[in-house]
SEVEX-938642 format. One record per residue (C-alpha): residue in one letter; residue number from 1; x, y, z. Coordinates in steps of 0.25 Angstrom, whole numbers, always signed. Each point is the difference from the previous one (the first is absolute). Layout:
<sites>
   code   pos    east   north      up
      A   NUM       X       Y       Z
...
</sites>
This chain:
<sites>
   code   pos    east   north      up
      X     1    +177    +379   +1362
      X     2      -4     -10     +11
      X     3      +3      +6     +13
      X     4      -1      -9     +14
      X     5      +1      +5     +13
      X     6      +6     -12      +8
      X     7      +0      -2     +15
      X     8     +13      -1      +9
      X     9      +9     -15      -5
      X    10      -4     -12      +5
      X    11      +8      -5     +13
      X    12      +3     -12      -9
      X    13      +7      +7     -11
      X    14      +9      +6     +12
      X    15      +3     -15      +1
      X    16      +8      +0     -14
      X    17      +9     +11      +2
      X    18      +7      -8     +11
      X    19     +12     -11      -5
      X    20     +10      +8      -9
      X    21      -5     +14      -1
      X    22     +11     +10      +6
      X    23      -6     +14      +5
      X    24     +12     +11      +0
      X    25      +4      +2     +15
      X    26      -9     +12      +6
      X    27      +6      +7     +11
      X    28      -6      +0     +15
      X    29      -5     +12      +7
      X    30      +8      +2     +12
      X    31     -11      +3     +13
      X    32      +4      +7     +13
      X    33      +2      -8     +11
      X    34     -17      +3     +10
      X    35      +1      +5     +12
      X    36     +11      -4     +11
      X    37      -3     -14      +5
      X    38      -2      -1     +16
      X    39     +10     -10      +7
      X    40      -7     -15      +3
      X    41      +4      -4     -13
      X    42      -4     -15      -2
      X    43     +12      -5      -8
      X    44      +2     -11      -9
      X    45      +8      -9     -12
      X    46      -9      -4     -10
      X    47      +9      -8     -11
      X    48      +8     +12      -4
      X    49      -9     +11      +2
      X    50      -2      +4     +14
      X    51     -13      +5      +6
      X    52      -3      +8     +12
      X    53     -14      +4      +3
      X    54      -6      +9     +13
      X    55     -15      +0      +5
      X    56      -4     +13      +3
      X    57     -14      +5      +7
      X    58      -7      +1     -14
      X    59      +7      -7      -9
      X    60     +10     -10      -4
      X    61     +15      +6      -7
      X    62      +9     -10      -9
      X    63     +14      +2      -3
      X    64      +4     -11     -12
      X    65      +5      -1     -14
      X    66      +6     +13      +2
      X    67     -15      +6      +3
      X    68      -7      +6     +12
      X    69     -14      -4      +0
      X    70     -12      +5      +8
      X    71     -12      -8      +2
      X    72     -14      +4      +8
      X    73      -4     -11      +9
      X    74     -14      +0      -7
      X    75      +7      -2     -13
      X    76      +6     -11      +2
      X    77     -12      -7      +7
      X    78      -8      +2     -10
      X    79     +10      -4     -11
      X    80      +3     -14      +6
      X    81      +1     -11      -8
      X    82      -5     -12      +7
      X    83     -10      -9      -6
      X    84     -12      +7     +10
      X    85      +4     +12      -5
      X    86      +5      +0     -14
      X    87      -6      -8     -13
      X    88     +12      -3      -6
      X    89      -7      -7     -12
      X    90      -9     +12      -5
      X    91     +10     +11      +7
      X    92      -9      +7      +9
      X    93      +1      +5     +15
      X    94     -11      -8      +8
      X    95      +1      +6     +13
      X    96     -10     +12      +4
      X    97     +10     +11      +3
      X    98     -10      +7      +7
      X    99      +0     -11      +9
      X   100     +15      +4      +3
      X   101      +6      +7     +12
      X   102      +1     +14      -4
      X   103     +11      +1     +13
      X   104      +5     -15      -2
      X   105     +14      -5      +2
      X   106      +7     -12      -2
      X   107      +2      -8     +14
      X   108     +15      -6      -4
      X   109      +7      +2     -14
      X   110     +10     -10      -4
      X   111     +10      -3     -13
      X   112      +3     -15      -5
      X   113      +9      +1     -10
      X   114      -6     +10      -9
      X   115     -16      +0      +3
      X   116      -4      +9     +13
      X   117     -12      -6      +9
      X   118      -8     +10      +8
      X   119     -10      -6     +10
      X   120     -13      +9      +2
      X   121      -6      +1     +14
      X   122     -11      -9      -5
      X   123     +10     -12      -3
      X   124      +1      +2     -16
      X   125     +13      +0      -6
      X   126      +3      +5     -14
      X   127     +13      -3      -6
      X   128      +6     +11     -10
      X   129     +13      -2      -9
      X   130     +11     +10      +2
      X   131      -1      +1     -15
      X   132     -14      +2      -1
      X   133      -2     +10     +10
      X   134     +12      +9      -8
      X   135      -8      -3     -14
      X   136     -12      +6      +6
      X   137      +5     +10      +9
      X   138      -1     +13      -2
      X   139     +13      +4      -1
      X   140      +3     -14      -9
      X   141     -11      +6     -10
      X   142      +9     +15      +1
      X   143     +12      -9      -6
      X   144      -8      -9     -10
      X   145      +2      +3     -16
      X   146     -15      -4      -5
      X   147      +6      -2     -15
      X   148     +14      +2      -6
      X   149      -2     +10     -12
      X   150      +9      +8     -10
      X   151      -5     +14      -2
      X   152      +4      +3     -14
      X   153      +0     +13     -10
      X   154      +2      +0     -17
      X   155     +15      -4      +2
      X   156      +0     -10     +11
      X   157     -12      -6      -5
      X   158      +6      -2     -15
      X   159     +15      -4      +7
      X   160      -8     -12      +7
      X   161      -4      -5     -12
      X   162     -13      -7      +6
      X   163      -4     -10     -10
      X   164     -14      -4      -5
      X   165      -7     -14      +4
      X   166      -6      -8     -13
      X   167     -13      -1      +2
      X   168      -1     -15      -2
      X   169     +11      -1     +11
      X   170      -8      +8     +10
      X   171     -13      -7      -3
      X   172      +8     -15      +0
      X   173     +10      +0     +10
      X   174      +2      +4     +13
      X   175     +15      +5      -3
      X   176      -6     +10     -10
      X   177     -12      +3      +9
      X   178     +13      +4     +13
      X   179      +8      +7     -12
      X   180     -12      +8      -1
      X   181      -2      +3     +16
      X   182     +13      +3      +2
      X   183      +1     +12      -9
      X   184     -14      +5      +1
      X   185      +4      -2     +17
      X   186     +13      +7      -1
      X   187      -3     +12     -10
      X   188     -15      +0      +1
      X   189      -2      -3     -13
      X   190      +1     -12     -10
      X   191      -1      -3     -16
      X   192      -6     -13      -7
      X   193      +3      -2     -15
      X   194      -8      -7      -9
      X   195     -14      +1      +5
      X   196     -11      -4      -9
      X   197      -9     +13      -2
      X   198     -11      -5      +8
      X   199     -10      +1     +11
      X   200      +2     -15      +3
      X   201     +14      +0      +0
      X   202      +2     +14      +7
      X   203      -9      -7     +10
      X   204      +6     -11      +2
      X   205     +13      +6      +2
      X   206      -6      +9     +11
      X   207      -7     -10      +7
      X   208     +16      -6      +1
      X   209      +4     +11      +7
      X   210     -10      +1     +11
      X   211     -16      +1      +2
      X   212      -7     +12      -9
      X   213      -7      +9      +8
      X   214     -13      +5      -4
      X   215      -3     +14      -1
      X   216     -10     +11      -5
      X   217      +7      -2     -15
      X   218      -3     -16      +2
      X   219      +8     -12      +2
      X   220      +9      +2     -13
      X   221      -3     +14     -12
      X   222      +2      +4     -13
      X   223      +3     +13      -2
      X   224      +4     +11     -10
      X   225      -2     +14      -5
      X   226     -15      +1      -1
      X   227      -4      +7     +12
      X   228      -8     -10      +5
      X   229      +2      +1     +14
      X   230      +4     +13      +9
      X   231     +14      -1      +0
      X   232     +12      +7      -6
      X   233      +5     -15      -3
      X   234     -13      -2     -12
      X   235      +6     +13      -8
      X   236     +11      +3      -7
      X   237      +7      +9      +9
      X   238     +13      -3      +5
      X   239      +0      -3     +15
      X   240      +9      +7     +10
      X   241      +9     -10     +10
      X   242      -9      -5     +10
      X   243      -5     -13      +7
      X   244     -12      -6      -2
      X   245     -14      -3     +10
      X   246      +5     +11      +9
      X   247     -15      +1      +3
      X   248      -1     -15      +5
      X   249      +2      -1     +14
      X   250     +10     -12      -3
      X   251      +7      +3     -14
      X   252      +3     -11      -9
      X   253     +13      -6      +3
      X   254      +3      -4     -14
      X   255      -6      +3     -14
      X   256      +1      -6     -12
      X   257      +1      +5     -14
      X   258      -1      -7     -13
      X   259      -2      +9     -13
      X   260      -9      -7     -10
      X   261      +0      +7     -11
      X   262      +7     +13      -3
      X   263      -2     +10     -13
      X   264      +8     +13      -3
      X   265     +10      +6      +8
      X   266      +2      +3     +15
      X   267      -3     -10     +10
      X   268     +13      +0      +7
      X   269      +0      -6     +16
      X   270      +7     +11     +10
      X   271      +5      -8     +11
      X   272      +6      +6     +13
      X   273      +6      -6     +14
      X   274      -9      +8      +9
      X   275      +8      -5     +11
      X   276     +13      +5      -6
      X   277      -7     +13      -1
      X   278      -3      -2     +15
      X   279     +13      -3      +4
      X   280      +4     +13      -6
      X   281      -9      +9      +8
      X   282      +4      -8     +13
      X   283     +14      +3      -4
      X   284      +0     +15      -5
      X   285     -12      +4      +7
      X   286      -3      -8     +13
      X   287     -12     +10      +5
      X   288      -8      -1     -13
      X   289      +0     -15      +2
      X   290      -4      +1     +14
      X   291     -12      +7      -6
      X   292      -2      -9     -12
      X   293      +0     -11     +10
      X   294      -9      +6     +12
      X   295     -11      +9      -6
      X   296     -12      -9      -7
      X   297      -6      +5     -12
      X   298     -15      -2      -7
      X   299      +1      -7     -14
      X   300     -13      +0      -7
      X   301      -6      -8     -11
      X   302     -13      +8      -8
      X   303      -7      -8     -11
      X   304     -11      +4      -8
      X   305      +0      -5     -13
      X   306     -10      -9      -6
      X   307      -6     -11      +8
      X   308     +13      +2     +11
      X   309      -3      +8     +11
      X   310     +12      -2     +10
      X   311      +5      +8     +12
      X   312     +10      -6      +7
      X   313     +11      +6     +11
      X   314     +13      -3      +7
      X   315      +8      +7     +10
      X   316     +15      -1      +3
      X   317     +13      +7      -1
      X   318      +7      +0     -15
      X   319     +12      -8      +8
      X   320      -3     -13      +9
      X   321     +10      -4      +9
      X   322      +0     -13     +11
      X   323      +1      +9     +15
      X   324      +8     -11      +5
      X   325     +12      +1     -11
      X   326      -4     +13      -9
      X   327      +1      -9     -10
      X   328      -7      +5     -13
      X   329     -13     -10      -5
      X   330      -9      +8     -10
      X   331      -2     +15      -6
      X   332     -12      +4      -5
      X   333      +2     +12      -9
      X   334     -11      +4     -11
      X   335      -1     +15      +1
      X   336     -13      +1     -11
      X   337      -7     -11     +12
      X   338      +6      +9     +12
      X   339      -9     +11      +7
      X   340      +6     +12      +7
      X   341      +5      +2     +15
      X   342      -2     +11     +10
      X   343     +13      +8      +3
      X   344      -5      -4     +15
      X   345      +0     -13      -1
      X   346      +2      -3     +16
      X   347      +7     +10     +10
      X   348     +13      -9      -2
      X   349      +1      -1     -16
      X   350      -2     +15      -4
      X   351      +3      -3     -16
      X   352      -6      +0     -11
      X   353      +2     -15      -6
      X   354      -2      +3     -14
      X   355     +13      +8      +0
      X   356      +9     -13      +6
      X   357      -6      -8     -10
      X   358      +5     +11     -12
      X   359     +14      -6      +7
      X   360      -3     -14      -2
      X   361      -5      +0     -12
      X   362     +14     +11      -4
      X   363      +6     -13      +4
      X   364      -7     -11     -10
      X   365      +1     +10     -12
      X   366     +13      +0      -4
      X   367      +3      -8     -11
      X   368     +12      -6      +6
      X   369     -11     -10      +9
      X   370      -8      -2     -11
      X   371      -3     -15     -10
      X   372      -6      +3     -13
      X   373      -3     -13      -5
      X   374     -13      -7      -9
      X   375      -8     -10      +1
      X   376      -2      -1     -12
</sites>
């Protein structure tokens, strides 16, 4: 079985999900109004949104597309977008932001239309979009859904009838090749029939996905039952729900499986959402996510077999979440690569993690979440 751990999708494949795919409607958090705004309100129409905006002694607060905005002074000095001070070809800052102000403030602020201009005390302007300045805001990125998704168990997963790309397709096409994204996008994972059983195809349908990442097994393996490195994965033990290269310190963000050859019995795939587990917990036990999301945990990876001698160690919490959004990113969960931690953790998370864990891991064990499938 030929087994790739991929890198994150290319910014161009992103490009072919747009034109013609349609994402279920996902609803908007709802945010509490900030802090009571002071009177001096600048107020003005733009278009058909209106904008008000007040300087204060440290910063600089926005009221638009139904948002209010703070912004430090020094931030948005350092974040202008002029030609002296941003290389829009390559997308890098060139200004020295120690060379800015820590105390500066803009001179005059102005709106045209929907661009605001601030004038520094030394006679630079920078000019922000109203839009802009929400997209990157704070509390734009608290509103902001990073990917649509559709958490899934046994029964939703076989209603949706999520169908298999041709392998030809995928490999010819770039419909098949946005057939493919859409589903692996949407239910994290994806099926294509009719592989060849070989290390040049399996390649070559990897390398259509994204860049494959180098790692201490190589560029792309072979593996079976034979022991022949240190992991459960090379014997003929069954292998619990988990998640892979816990013990990097970025996990794979997609791996590829394609069996080659398969005699006797067993060899069945177990797949489950982890994120619908996720969303469980949050629901039914909010204080255990909290955990799950807050307290970082040691994964380890011991080799000594043969000629491979490796170590390796990563560190973070079973759940990762976005602070801005809470939004849930990646789950590291191996409990055979997972070292123990002290009850006394930190004077504020008095907890023994393993035991929150036991909750997350009740949540993926039903067999109501699980896909049993082959890849036979």
């Amino acid at each position: 079985m030929w087994y790739h751990r991929l890198s994150h999708l290319h910014g161009r494949l992103q490009d072919l999900l747009k034109g013609g795919v349609i994402y279920p409607a996902l609803p908007q958090p709802n945010f509490k109004s900030l802090l009571p705004l002071a009177v001096h309100w600048h107020h003005t129409a733009s278009k058909s949104l209106t904008c008000a905006w007040q300087q204060h002694e440290d910063h600089f607060e926005l009221k638009y597309a139904n948002t209010v905005m703070r912004f430090d002074y020094v931030w948005l000095r350092d974040h202008c977008r002029s030609a002296s001070c941003y290389n829009s070809k390559t997308h890098q800052r060139s200004l020295d932001t120690a060379s800015v102000d820590l105390c500066i403030k803009p001179k005059t602020i102005r709106l045209d239309e929907t661009t605001l201009f601030f004038t520094w005390p030394d006679g630079h302007v920078t000019k922000y979009d109203l839009n802009w300045l929400v997209k990157n805001s704070y509390e734009g990125q608290k509103q902001k859904v990073i990917q649509p998704r559709i958490l899934w168990n046994a029964e939703i997963y076989q209603q949706a009838q999520v169908p298999s790309v041709d392998c030809q397709s995928f490999l010819e096409t770039n419909e098949g090749l946005k057939k493919f994204l859409q589903n692996f996008l949407l239910y994290g994972i994806a099926f294509v029939e009719n592989v060849p059983p070989t290390q040049e195809h399996t390649e070559k349908l990897a390398e259509r996905i994204s860049l494959i990442r180098e790692t201490i097994y190589g560029r792309m393996w072979y593996f079976t039952s034979d022991f022949s490195r240190g992991d459960t994965a090379y014997t003929k033990l069954a292998l619990d729900r988990h998640t892979d290269t816990t013990y990097f310190q970025e996990p794979c963000g997609i791996q590829v499986f394609h069996c080659l050859k398969h005699e006797g019995t067993g060899g069945r795939t177990l797949l489950v959402d982890g994120f619908y587990a996720a969303e469980q917990v949050l629901q039914k036990a909010p204080e255990e996510f909290e955990l799950l999301s807050k307290v970082p945990l040691k994964h380890e990876y011991i080799e000594d077999v043969g000629e491979c001698h490796n170590h390796m160690i990563g560190v973070g919490p079973v759940l990762n979440i976005y602070p801005w959004n809470k939004e849930l990113y990646l789950i590291r969960l191996f409990k055979e690569k997972q070292n123990t931690v002290s009850r006394q953790w930190n004077s504020s998370l008095q907890c023994d993690i393993p035991e929150r864990i036991l909750t997350y891991r009740h949540f993926i064990s039903g067999t109501s979440i699980e896909h049993k499938g082959s890849l036979i």
